[in-house]
C-alpha positions, 0 to 999 in steps of 0.5 A: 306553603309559601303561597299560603302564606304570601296570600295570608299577608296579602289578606293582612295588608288589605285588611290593615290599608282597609282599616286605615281607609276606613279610619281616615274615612271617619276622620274625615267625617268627623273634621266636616261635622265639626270643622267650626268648632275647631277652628273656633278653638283653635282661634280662642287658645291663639287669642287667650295666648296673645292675650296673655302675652299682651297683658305680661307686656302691659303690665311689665311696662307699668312695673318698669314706668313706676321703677322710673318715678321712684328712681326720679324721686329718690332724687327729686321728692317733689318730681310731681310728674313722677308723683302722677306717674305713681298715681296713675298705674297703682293708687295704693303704691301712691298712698304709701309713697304719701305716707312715707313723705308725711311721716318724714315731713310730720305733714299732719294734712297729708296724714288726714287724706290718708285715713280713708285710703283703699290701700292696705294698712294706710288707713289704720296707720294714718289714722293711728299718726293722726292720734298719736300726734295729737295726743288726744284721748278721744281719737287714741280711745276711738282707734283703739276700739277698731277692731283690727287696729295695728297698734291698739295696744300701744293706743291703749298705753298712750291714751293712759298716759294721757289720763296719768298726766291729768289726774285721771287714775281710774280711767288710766286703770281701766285702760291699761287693763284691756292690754291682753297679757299676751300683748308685748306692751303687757309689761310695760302695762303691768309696770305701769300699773304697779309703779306710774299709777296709783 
């Protein structure tokens, strides 16, 4: 019995040395047919890693170079080293630094550079200064006919404003009825309507 069962052990270790064998032989197979392809994987998962490292280490030093302009220009507003640092690494966050400095300045040049800027929103809100400012209703009408126009109500309130203080009621009329009733300047719009125009 014991001899029986030493022998069917043995059988069971050769069978299992045998399948680790055969298993290592395919392996082995199967590394040599496909020996570039996984080095050339292995090489493009290192290369994307680096790459990716490179590009965090890049991009942290730009936030941390502009970090230092702004520092620099909360001390000095006409640093213009600073001002080409900011130009340099992000042209839309150059924009709106411009844009803050024209409103404070009321810088109606710098403010007219901005209406065709690429960055979000400059454009429209340098364009709607530019209008304000001016207070002319041909620029307040030609903005708010925008179709995306941030402040084309307020446009729309100004330029009746304008048409009031020349006489001009029906064109004040027509402007303040395109101001939508869910609009928060409707009131004011309604108000003006029924009080200051008529």
């Amino acid at each position: 019995m014991s001899l029986k069962n030493d022998i069917e052990m043995v059988k069971e270790e050769l069978n299992s040395e045998e399948k680790f064998f055969e298993r290592s032989v395919i392996t082995e197979r199967f590394v040599k047919k496909y020996k570039n392809a996984i080095i050339g994987s292995v090489v493009v998962v290192v290369l994307l890693i680096a790459g990716n490292i490179a590009n965090d280490i890049h991009k942290q030093g730009q936030i941390d170079d502009i970090n230092k302009a702004f520092t620099l220009l909360n001390n000095d507003t006409k640093n213009f080293e600073a001002i080409a640092t900011i130009k340099q690494i992000n042209p839309d966050l150059y924009d709106a630094w411009i844009y803050s400095q024209a409103i404070a300045q009321k810088d109606l040049l710098s403010m007219k550079e901005l209406e065709n800027s690429k960055a979000l929103l400059i454009d429209d809100l340098a364009t709607y200064e530019l209008a304000q400012d001016s207070q002319d209703e041909s620029s307040l009408n030609s903005y708010s006919l925008k179709q995306d126009s941030i402040y084309k109500d307020l446009a729309l309130v100004q330029s009746a404003i304008i048409y009031m203080n020349n006489s001009d009621i029906q064109k004040a009329h027509e402007k303040l009825k395109q101001i939508a009733p869910q609009s928060s300047l409707s009131k004011i719009a309604a108000a003006l309507l029924h009080y200051g125009v008529k």
